[in-house]
MMTF fields as JSON, N, C-alpha, C and O atoms, coordinates in Angstrom:
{
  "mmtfVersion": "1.0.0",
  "mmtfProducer": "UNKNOWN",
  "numBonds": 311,
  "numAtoms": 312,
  "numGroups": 78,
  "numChains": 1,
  "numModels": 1,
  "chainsPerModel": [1],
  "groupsPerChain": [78],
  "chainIdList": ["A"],
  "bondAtomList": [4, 2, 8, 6, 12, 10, 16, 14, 20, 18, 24, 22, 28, 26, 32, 30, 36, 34, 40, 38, 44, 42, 48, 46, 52, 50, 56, 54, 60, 58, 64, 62, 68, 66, 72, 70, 76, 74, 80, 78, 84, 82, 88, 86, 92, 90, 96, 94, 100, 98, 104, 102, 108, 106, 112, 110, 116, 114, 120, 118, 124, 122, 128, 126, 132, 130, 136, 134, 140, 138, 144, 142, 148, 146, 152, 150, 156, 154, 160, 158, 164, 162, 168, 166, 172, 170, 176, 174, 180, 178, 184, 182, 188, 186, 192, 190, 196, 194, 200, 198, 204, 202, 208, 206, 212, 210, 216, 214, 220, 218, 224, 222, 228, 226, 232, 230, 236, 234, 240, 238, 244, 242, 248, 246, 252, 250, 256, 254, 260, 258, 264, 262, 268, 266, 272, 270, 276, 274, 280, 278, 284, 282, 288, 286, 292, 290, 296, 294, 300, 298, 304, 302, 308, 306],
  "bondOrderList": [1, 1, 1, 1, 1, 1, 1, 1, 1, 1, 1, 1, 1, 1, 1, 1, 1, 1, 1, 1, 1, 1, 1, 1, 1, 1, 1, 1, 1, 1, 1, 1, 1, 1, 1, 1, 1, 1, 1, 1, 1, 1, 1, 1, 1, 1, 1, 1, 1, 1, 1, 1, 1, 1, 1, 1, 1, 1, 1, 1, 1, 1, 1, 1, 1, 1, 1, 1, 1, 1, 1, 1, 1, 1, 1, 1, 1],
  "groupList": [{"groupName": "UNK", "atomNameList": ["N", "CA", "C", "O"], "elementList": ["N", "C", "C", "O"], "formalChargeList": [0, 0, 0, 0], "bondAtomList": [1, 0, 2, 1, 3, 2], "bondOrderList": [1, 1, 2], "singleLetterCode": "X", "chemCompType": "L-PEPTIDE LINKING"}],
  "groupTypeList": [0, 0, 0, 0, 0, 0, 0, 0, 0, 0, 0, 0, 0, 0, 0, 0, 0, 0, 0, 0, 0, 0, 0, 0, 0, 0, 0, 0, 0, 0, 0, 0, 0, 0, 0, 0, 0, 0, 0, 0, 0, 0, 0, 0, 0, 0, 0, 0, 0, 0, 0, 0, 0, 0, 0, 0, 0, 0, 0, 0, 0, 0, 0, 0, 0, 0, 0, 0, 0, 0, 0, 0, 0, 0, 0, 0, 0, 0],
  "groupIdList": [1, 2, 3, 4, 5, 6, 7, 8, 9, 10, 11, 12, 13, 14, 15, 16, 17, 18, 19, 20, 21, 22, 23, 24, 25, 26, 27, 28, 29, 30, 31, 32, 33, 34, 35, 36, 37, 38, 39, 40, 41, 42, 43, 44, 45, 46, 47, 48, 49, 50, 51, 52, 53, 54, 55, 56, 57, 58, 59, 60, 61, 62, 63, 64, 65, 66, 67, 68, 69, 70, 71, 72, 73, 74, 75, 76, 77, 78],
  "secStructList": [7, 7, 7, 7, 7, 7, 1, 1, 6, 6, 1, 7, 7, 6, 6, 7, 7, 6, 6, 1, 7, 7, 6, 6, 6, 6, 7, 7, 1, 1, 7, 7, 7, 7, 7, 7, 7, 7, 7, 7, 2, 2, 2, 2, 2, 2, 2, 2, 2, 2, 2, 2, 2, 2, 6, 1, 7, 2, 2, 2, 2, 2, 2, 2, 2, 2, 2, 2, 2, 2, 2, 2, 2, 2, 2, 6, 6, 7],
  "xCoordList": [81.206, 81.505, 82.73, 82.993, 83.236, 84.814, 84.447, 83.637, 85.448, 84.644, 86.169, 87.018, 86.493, 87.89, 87.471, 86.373, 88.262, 88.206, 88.776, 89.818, 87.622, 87.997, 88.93, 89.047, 89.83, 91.144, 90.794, 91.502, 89.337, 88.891, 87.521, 86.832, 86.801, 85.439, 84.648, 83.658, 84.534, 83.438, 83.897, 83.31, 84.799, 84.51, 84.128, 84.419, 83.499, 83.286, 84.548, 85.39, 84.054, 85.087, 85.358, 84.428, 86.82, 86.423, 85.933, 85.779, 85.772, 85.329, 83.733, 83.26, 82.993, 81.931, 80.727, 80.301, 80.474, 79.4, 78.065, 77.318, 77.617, 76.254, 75.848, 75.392, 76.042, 75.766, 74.34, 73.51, 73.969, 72.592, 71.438, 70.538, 72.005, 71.133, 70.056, 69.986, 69.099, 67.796, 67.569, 67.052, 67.82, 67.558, 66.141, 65.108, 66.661, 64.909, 64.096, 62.871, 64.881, 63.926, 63.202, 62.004, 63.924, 62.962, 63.16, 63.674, 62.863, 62.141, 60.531, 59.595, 60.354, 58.478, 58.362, 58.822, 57.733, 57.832, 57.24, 56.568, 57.545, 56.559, 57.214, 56.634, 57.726, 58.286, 58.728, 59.487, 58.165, 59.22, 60.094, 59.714, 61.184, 62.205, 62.308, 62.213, 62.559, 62.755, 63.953, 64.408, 64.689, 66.21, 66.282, 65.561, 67.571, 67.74, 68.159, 68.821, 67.731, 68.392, 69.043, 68.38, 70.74, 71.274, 71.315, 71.508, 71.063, 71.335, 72.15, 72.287, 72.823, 73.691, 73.185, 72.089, 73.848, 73.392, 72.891, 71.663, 73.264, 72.301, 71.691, 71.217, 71.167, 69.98, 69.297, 68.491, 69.609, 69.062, 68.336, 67.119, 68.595, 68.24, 67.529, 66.62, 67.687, 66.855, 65.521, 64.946, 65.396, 64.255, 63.532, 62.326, 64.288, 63.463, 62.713, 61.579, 63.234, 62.66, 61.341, 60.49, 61.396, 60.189, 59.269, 58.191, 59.086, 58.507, 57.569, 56.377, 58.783, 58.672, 57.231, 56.126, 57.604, 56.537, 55.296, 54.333, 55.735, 54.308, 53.847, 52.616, 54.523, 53.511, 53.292, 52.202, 54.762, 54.708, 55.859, 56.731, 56.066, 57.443, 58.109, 57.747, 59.278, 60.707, 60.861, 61.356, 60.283, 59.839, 59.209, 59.134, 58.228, 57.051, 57.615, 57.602, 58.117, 58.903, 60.193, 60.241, 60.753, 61.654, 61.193, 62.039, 60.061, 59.486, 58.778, 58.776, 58.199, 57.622, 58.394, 58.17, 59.11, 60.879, 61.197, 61.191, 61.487, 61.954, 60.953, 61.302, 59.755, 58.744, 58.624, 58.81, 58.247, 58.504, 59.703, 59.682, 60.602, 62.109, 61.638, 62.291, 61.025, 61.0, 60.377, 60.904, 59.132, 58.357, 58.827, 58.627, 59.754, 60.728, 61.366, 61.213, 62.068, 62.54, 62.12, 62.614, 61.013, 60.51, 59.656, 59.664, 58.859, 58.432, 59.902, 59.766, 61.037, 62.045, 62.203, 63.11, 61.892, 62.57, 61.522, 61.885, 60.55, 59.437, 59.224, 58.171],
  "yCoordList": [-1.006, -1.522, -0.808, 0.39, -1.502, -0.641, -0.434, -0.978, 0.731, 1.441, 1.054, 1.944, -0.116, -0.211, 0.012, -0.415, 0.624, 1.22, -0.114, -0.766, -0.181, -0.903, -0.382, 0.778, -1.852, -1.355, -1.096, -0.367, -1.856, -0.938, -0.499, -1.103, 0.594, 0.929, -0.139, 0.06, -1.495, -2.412, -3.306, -4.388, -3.109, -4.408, -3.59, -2.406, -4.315, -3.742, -4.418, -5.31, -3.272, -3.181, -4.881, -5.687, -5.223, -6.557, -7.028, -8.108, -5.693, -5.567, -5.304, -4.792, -5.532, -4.935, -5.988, -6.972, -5.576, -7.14, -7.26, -6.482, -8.025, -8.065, -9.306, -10.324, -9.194, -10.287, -9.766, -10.643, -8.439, -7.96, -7.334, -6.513, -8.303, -8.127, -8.967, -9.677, -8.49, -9.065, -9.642, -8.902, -10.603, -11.335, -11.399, -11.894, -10.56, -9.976, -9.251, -9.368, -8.239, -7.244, -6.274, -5.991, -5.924, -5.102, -6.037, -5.504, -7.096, -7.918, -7.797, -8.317, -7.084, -7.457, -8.085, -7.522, -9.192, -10.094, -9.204, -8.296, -9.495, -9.147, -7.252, -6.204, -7.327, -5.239, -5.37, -6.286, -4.22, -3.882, -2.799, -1.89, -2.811, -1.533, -0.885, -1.248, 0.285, 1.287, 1.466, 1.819, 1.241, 1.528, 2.55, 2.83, 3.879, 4.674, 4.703, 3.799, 5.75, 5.471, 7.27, 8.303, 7.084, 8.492, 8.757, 7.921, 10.362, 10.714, 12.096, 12.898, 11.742, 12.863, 13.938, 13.833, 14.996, 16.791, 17.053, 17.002, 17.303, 17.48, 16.761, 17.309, 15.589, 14.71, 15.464, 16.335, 15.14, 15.602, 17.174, 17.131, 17.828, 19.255, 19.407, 20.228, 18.608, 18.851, 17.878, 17.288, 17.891, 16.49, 17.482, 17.73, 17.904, 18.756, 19.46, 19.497, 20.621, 21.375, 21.243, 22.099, 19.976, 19.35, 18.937, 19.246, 18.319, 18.336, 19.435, 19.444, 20.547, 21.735, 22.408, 22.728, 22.482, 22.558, 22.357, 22.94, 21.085, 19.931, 20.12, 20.118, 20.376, 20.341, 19.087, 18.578, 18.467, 16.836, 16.604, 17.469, 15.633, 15.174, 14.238, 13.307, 14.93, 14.399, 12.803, 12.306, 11.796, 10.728, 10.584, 9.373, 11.325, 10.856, 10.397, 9.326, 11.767, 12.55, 11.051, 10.443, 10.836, 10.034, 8.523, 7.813, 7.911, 6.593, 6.789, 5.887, 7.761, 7.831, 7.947, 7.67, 8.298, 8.636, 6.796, 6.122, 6.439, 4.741, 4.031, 3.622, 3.772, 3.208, 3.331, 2.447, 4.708, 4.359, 4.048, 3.616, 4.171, 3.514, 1.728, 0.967, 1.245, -0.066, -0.345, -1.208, 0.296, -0.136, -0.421, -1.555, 0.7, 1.008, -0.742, -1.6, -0.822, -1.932, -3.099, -3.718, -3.374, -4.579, -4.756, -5.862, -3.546, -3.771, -4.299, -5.126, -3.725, -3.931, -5.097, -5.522, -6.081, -7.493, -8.321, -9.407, -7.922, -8.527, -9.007, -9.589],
  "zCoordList": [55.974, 54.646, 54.102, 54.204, 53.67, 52.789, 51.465, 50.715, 51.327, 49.824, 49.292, 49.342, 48.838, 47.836, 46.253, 45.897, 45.372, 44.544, 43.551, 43.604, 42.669, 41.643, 40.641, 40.247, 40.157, 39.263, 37.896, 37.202, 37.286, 36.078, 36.103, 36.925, 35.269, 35.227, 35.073, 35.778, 34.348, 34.311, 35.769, 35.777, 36.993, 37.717, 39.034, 39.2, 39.865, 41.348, 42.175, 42.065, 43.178, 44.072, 44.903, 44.947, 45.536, 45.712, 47.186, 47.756, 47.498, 49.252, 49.175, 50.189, 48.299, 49.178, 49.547, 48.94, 50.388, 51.261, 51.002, 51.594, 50.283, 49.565, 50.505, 49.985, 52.063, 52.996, 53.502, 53.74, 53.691, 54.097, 53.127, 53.302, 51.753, 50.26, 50.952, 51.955, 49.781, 49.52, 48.158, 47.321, 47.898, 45.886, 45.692, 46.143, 44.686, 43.993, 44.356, 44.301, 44.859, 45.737, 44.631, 44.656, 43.884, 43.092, 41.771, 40.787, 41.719, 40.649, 40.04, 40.649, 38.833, 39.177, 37.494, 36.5, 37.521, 36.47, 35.832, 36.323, 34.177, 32.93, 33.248, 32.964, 33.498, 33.94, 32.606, 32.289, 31.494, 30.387, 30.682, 31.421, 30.196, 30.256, 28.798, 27.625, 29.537, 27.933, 28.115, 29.203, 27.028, 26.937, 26.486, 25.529, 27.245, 26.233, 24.632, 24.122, 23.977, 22.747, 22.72, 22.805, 22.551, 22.202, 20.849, 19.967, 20.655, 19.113, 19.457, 20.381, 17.466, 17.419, 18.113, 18.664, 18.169, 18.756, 17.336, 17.403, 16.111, 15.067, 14.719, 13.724, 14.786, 14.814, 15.637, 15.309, 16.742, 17.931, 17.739, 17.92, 17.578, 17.325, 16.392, 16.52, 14.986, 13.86, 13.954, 13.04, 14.547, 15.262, 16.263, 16.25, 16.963, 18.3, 17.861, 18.338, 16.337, 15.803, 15.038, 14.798, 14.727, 14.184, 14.991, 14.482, 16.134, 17.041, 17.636, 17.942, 17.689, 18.535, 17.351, 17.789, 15.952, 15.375, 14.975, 14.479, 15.455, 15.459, 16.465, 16.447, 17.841, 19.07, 19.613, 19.876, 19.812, 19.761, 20.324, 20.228, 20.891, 21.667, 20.637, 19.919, 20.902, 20.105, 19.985, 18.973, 21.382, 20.732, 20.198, 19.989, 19.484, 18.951, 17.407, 16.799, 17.092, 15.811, 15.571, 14.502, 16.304, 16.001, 15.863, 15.318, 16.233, 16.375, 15.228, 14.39, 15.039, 13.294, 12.13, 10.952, 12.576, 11.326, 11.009, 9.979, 12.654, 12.634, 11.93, 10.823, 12.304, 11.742, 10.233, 9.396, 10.031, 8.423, 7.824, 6.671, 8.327, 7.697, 8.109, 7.395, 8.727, 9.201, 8.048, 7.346, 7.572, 6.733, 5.686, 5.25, 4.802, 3.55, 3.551, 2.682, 4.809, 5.081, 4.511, 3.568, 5.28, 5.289, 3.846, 3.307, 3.188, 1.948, 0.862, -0.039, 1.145, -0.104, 0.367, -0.349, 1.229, 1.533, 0.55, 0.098, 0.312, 0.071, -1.155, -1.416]
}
């Protein structure tokens, strides 16, 4: 296989041979994905710390932060 070097970061290379692929090999219906989500370094840190206090993982701390902001949300629409 030739390894030609694509001319920008979003395209692949225009050599490479997807002739001994398999389509859908790692397909598994109904699969959810978790997307990352990045946060600032002080988000990030002042969040950890709270966690770290609680005795709780930093997602936890941050999905409860979101959630009640969802709520704030959705009550002021109301």
């Amino acid at each position: 296989m030739s390894t030609a070097i694509p001319t920008d970061d979003d395209e692949m290379p225009t050599e490479v041979d997807f002739s001994g692929g398999t389509r859908g090999k790692f397909y598994q219906p109904g699969m959810k994905l978790n997307l990352p989500v990045y946060l600032d370094a002080d988000v990030q840190a002042y969040l950890a710390a709270i966690a770290t206090r609680k005795g709780i993982p930093l997602s936890d701390v941050a999905n409860d932060l979101l959630k009640r902001e969802i709520e704030i949300i959705e009550t002021a629409k109301g």
